[in-house]
Every structure is written in structure tokens, then in C-alpha cells.
N, C-alpha and C positions, 0 to 999 in steps of 0.2 A: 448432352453428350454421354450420356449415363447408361443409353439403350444401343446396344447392336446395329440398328436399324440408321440411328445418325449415326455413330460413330462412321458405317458405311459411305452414306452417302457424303459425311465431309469427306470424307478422304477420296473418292471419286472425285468429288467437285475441285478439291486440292489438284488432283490428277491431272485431271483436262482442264486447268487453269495452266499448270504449268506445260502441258504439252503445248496450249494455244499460246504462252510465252515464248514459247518454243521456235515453231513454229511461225511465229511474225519476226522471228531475229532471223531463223531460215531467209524468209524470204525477204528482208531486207536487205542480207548479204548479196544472195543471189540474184535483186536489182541492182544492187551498187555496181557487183560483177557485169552482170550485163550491159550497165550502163557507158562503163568505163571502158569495155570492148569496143562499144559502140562508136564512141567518142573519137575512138584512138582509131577505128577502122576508118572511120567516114575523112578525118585528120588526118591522116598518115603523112600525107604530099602538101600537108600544110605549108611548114618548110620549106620547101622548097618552093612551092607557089608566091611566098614571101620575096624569097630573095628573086624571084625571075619580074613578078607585077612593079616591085618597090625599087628594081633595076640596083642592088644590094652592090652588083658584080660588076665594074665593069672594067675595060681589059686586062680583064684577069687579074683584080684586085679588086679587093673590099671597097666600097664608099663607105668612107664615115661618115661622110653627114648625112648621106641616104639613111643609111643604120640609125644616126641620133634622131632623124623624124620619124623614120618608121616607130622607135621608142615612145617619141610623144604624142604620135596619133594612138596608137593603141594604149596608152596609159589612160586617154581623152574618150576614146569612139569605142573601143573597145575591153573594158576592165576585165571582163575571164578567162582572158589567156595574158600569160605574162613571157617575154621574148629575152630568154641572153645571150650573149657572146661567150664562148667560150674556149681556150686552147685544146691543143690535143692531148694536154695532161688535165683536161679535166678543169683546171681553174679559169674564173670567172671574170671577165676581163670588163663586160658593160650589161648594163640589164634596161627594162622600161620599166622597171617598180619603181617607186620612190623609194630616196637614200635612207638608209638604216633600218630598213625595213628587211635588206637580206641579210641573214644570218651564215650563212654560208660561204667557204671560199671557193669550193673543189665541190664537183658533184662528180661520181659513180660513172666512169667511161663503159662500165659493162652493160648496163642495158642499153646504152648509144650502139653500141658494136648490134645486141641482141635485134633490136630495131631496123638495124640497117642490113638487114640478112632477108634476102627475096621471100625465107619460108618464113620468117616471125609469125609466133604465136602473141596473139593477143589476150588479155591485155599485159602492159608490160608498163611495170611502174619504175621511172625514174626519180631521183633527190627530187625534193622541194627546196629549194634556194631559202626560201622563207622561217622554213622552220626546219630544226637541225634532226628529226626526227619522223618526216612525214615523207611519202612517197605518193606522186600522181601520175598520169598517164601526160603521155607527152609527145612531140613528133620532133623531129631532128633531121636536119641535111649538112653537109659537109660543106663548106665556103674555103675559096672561091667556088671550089668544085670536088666531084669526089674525087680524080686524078691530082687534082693540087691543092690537096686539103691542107690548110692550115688553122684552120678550126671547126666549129661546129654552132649553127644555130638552132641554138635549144629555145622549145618553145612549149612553156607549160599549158596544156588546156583548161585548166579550169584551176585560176591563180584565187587570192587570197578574197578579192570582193564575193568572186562566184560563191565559193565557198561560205561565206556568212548569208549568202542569201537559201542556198543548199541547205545549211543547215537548221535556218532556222524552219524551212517549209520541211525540211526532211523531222525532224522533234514533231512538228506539230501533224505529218501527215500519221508518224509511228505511234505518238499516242492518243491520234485517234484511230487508230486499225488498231493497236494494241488494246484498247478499250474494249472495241467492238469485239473481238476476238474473246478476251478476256470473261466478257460478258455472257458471249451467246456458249461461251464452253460452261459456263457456270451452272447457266438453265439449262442445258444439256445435262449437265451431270445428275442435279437435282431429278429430271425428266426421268433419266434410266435410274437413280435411286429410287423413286419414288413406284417406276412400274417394274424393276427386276428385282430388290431387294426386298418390297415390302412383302412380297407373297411368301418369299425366302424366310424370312426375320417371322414370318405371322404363324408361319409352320413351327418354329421354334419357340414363340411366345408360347402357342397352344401344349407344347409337346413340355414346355417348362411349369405350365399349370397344373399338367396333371401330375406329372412330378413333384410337385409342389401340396396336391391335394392326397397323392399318395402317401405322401410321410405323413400328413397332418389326420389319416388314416390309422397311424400305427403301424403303416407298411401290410395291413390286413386286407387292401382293397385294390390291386394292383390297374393300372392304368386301362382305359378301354380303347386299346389301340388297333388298330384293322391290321394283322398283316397282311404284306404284299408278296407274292410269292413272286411276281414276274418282278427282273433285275430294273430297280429304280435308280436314282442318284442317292449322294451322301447321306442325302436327309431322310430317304427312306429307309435304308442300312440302321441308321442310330435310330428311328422310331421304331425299328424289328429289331435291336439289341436292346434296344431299352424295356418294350415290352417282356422279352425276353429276361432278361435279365430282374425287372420288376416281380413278373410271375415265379420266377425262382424265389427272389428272397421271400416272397411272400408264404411260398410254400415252404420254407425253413422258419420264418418264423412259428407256422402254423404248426410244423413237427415239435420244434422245440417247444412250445407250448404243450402241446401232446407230451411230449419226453419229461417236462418240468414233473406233469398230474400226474406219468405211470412213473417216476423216478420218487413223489412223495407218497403213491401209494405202496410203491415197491419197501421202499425206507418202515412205511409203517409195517408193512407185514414183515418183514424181518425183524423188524422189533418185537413183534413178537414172537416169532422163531427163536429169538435170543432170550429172550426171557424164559421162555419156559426152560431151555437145559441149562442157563442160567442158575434160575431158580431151585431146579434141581439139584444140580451140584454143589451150589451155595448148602443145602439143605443135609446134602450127605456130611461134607467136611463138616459142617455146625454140631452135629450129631455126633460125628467121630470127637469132633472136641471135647462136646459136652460129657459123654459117655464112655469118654474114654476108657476108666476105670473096669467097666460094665461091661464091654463088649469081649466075647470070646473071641480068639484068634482069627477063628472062619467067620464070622460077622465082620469083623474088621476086613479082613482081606474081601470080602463079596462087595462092600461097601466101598472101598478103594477101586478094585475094578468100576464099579459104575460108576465112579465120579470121573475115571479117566473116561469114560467110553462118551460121557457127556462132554469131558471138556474135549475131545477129539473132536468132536459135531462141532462145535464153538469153533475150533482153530479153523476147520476146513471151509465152515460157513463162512469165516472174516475171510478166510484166503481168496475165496471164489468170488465174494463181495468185493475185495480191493482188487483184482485179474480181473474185474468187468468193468467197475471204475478205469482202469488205465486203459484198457480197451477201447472205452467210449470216450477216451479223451483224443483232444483234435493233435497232439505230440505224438500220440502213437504210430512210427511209421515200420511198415517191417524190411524187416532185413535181407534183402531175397538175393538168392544164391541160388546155384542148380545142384540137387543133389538125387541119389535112386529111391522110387517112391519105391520099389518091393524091399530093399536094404531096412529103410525105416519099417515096412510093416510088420520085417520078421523080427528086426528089435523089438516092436511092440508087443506081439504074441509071445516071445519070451519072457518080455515083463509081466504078465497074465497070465502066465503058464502056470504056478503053483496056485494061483487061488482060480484059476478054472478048474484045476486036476483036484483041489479040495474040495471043490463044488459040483465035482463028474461035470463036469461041460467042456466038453469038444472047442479049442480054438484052430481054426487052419485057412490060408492062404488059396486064394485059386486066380489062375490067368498066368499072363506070360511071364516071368521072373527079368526078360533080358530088353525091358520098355526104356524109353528115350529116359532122360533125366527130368524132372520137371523145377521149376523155377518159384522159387518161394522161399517162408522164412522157417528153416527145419525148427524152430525148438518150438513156434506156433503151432506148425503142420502136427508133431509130434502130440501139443496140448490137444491136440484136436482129436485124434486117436483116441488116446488117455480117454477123454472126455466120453466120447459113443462107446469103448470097447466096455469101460466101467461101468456106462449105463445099461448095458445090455446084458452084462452078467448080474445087474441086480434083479433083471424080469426076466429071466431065464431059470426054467426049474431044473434039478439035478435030471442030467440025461440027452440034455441040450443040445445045443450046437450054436457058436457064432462062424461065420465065414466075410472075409474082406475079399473081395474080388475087384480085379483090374484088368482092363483092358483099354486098348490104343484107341482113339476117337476123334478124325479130325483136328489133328494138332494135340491134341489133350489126350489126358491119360483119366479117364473115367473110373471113380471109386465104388462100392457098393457096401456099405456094414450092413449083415443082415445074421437076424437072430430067429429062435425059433422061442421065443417068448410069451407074454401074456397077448402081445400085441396092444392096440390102442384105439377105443372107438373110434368113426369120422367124423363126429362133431369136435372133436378135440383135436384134431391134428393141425389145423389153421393156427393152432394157441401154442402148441406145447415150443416153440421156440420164444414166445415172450417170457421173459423175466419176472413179470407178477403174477402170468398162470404158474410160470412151476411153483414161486413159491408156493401158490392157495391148491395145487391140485391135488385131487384124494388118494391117487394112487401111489404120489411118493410114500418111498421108507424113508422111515426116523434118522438116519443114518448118514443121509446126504444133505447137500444145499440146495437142489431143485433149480442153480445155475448155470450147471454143463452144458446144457442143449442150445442155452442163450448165447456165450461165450463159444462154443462151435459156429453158429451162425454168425457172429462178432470177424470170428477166423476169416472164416472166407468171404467174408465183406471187404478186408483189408486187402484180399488179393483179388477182387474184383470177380470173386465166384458167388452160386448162392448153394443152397441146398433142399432137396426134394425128399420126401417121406411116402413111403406106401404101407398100410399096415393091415392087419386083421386080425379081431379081435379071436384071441386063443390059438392064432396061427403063429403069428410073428409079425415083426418089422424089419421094413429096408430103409436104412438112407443112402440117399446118391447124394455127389457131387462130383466136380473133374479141377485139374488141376491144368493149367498151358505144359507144353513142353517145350525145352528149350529150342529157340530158334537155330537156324543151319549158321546164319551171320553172326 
């Protein structure tokens, strides 16, 4: 009982056990019914035939002693009908059972009346005298007559002998059809268990092995399952979700794996990144300590400056390193809102405004100013700006230019940061959005964390965008991306 496969088929066999129980009660009722129809049609004018052959009547009065033999021929010749006299209230004045055998005083005048009706429905069960709780079919006529009734002979058909011999042939005919029945639904069941479930069950056996050899995989070797494209049943659904679903995790494990080795190579090059301005500025304050004494005013103060300008590198590195961590964590959800993407870009360009105009480089806006609102999380959208406007004025020589351009695009409002910069060979542009090229790449300044362009791309990950890069070297660079726009609903 431990398998799918029985558990099935008992409970089938359970099934058509009890329907075929079922089933032979069905039909034993609606023999009894039938039978009793039968009994009571073919009898009807029994009664009556009584009192006219056994001359019950004669002018126009009862014979009682006609009545007392009729009694004891049928108690003798006859035992499966039993014969009484009865008043027109119903009470029991003589019978041909033997004494203390009827239990009854009064039988039920309504279905005498029911009976005596030319349309009667059959069958129609009156008292049993015998027992104070049974009802049988019966035939009935009025005595003397039906104009000068002054009782009724009641005439049970099938009295108390019938009946033991009924029942015991009726036990033994039910539990042998009950058997038979019982039997043949059994191997039935077992039959369609064994030729509809087992291909059923044998589909899921196979589909739980590979399931099975897939974990014991590592989840590294995902199931080899055929999909089916054309619409199959349940069991083809869950071996196309399972596959499915198998192939996903497997390709998450495999990334995370990937993310683990670029996440401790990452670790380690930052580690040295921190060490060195580290070290450095360990180096100046040890000095200023030591030499306190020694140092002129402007030695002191140039030395102060550089220690800040290192630990500034230090703050901004941890800062970018801990905004990439929370990034890449699975809590991070953003917070979207609709708000004007040209609003934010001219906040941006103002906040760039004095150290572009320090650096003679051109900042300025181009495209529609009056575009739909687009849907996202502003202070992300914001980091994201921040991120490329900064990196673009570091490779940008006095005399420059950067330009943000927007335009409406199928639902979306399409971005463009473009600089007139050193630009970026084309072997490197596949990379520069990974986090361990920028740390290791040669063309960073001292200055920075080399994780802005990661944490951009990070951005628009969480709103379900990507970003595209065009460059040339000593020309410039473009990035794109688009953002949705708020929908009409």
C-alpha cells in the first residue's frame, strides 16, 4: 500500500465492490417489488372467489361454519395465505392461523378502502395480523356484499409459513449473487487497475527517478525530458513544468556558482584596492605623528590634504561596495512610482553644473521636455544618472561635451548619455559592466571605485530593463536604455 499504483487500484476495487453491493440490494428490492405486484395482480379477486366457491354467503348472511372450514382447510391445504374476518372498524373478529400467533387486534382500513378502488395502484401493502410491524400484499372483498357490508375478508397472500421458506431461499439466493457480484467487480477492478493505472503510475515512477537522480546530481544535471509541445494530459503538463522548472534551477545554481568565484575574486581585488590607500594614509598620519615637531606648516598641511584625498577613495569604495551588496541582494525591491524623467534630468545637470563649468565641459539636455511620466523607483533612477553623468566627466577632456537625450518610443521613453570622451576599445565593452573588470581595468582614475557602471546595470535589472553601450575609441560613448511609461489604466 506504500505505492501510488496499489493504493489505486484498492480503492477502485473498494469502488466496484460497493457499487456491485450496491447494486444487488437495487435489484433485490426491485424483485421483491415486482414480485409483490405480481402476487397482488394475479390475487386481486381472490376474495371474492372465496366467499362465492366456499358459498361464505348465503341469504345474505355469513355462514359461520362455512367460514370455520374454509379456516381449517387453508391452515391444512393451503399455508401461504392466511384468511380473516374483520369488522368495518378494522377489528379482527376470526382468522385461520393458529391461536396466539396473531399479534394484532385492528388492521389499517386504508388500504382496504385503497384496494377496493377500480383504478388501484399496485402493489399496496396492508397490516400483517402476525406481526405488529410488518406489511404484505393482500386481496380483500366486502361480506356479505359490497351493498350490505358488514365486514371484510381479509386475505393475506403470503402468510407466515410462506415467508420462512421465502426467506431462507431469498438469504441463500442473495448471498449467492451477492458473492458472484462481489467477486466479478473485484477482478474487474484489479483488470482496469492493472491495464489504466499502471502506464499512469509508470509515467510518474520514471518522472520521480529522474527527479530523484537529479538532486543526487547537485541539481547540476537537470532531467532528460522530451518536451511536448502538442496539448497532452496532466502528466504531460507536470513532465514540461518539471523539466522546465528543473532546467531553471539548474541554471541558478550554475550562475550562483559563477557569482560565488566572481564575488571572491571581486573580494580579493578590492582588497587590494583598499590596501593600497590604506596603506597610504596609514603612512602619512604615522609621519605627521612621528614628525610632528619637524614638519613645516605647508608640509603638514600638503600631507593632511593627501591623507584626506585617500581616505575620500576609502569612504566612496566601502560606499559603492556596500550599494552593490544591497543590490545583489534578493530583499532589494524597488519602489516605483511615476514620476517626470526630463524634471529629474535637469536636477541632475544642475547638480554637475559647477564641476562641469570647473572642468570647461558642456552639460545639456536634448528631446521633448513635455514626455509621459515613466514608472520606477526615483532615488535608483537618480543613482543611475549620478553614476554615468560622473563617469563621463572623468573621460571627458576640457572642452567636451556630455548630452542626455530623450525621446518617446513605444510605450517607453528612451534614454541616451553620450560623451565626447576618450571613448572605449571593442574588446572591452562586453566587460566594462562586470564588477571585477572595472575593478582590474587600466584605464580607471585613482579616484574612483570602478563600480558605477555595475550598479547602473544592477538599476535597470530591478526594473526589468537592460542597457546598451556604443563607443569609439577618441571619439566618445553612448549609453542607452528606456524606461516604461506610465500606463493609461
Amino acid at each position: 500500500m506504500r505505492t501510488l499504483y496499489a493504493r489505486l487500484a484498492v480503492t477502485l476495487a473498494l469502488t466496484l465492490g460497493l457499487t456491485g453491493l450496491m447494486y444487488a440490494l437495487f435489484v433485490f428490492v426491485a424483485v421483491q417489488k415486482n414480485t409483490q405486484h405480481t402476487d397482488q395482480a394475479l390475487n386481486r379477486n381472490l376474495a371474492k372467489t372465496l366467499v362465492a366457491e366456499r358459498n361464505l354467503v348465503r341469504e345474505n348472511e355469513l355462514d359461520k361454519q362455512a367460514l370455520k372450514e374454509t379456516f381449517q382447510m387453508y391452515m391444512d391445504v393451503n399455508p401461504s395465505i392466511e384468511v380473516y374476518l374483520i369488522d368495518l372498524s378494522g377489528k379482527i373478529l376470526s382468522f385461520s392461523a393458529d391461536p396466539g400467533r396473531v399479534q394484532r387486534t385492528h388492521v389499517d382500513l386504508e388500504p382496504i378502502h385503497a384496494f377496493l378502488k377500480e383504478n388501484a395502484m399496485f402493489p399496496i401493502l396492508g397490516d400483517d395480523p402476525r406481526a405488529p410491524d410488518s406489511h404484505k400484499v393482500f386481496s380483500v372483498t366486502p361480506i356479505p356484499s359490497a351493498a350490505n357490508a358488514s365486514g371484510y375478508l381479509y386475505v393475506i397472500l403470503r402468510g407466515e409459513q410462506y415467508d420462512k421458506v421465502e426467506q431462507f431461499a431469498r438469504d441463500k439466493n442473495l448471498l449467492y449473487l451477492s458473492g458472484w457480484v462481489v467477486g466479478i467487480a473485484l477482478i474487474i477492478s484489479l483488470l482496469i487497475g492493472l491495464l489504466v493505472f499502471y502506464p499512469l503510475t509508470r509515467r510518474l515512477r520514471h518522472l520521480s527517478t529522474q527527479i530523484d537522480t537529479f538532486r543526487k546530481s547537485d541539481f547540476k544535471t537537470p532531467p532528460s525530458i522530451t518536451l511536448s509541445t502538442a496539448a497532452g494530459d496532466e502528466l504531460n503538463q507536470l513532465e514540461n513544468n518539471v523539466h522546465l522548472m528543473a532546467k531553471q534551477i539548474a541554471q541558478q545554481f550554475e550562475q550562483l556558482s559563477e557569482q560565488n568565484v566572481q564575488r571572491r575574486d571581486l573580494f580579493a581585488s578590492l582588497s587590494h584596492d583598499l590596501r593600497t590607500p590604506l596603506a597610504t594614509l596609514h603612512g602619512y598620519l604615522e609621519t605627521m605623528q612621528i614628525k610632528a615637531s619637524e614638519l613645516t606648516p605647508e608640509t603638514h598641511e600638503t600631507y593632511l590634504l593627501r591623507a584626506l584625498k585617500f581616505s575620500n577613495r576609502l569612504k566612496l569604495l566601502v560606499d559603492e561596495l556596500f550599494e552593490m551588496a544591497k543590490l545583489d541582494t534578493f530583499q532589494t525591491a524597488p519602489h516605483i512610482e511615476p514620476f517626470s524623467l526630463p524634471e529629474l534630468v535637469q536636477d541632475i545637470l544642475q547638480q554637475f553644473e559647477t564641476t562641469a563649468q570647473q572642468a570647461n565641459i558642456q552639460l545639456q539636455m536634448q528631446g521633448d521636455t513635455e514626455l509621459r511620466f515613466v514608472d520606477g523607483d526615483i532615488g535608483l533612477i537618480q543613482r543611475l544618472f549620478e553614476n554615468l553623468v560622473s563617469n563621463a566627466l572623468r573621460h571627458v577632456n576640457s572642452g567636451g561635451n556630455i548630452v542626455i537625450s530623450l525621446r518617446a518610443l513605444n510605450g517607453q521613453i528612451e534614454v541616451q548619455v553620450s560623451d565626447t570622451g576618450c571613448g572605449i576599445e571593442a574588446k572591452e565593452l562586453d566587460n566594462i559592466f562586470d564588477p571585477l573588470y572595472q575593478v582590474n581595468n587600466s584605464h580607471r582614475g585613482g579616484d574612483h571605485s570602478g563600480l558605477g557602471l555595475a550598479i547602473v546595470h544592477r538599476i535597470l535589472e530591478l526594473h526589468g530593463s537592460s542597457i546598451a553601450v556604443t563607443s569609439e575609441v577618441d571619439q566618445g560613448t553612448t549609453f542607452i536604455f528606456a524606461l516604461s511609461t506610465v500606463s493609461d489604466s
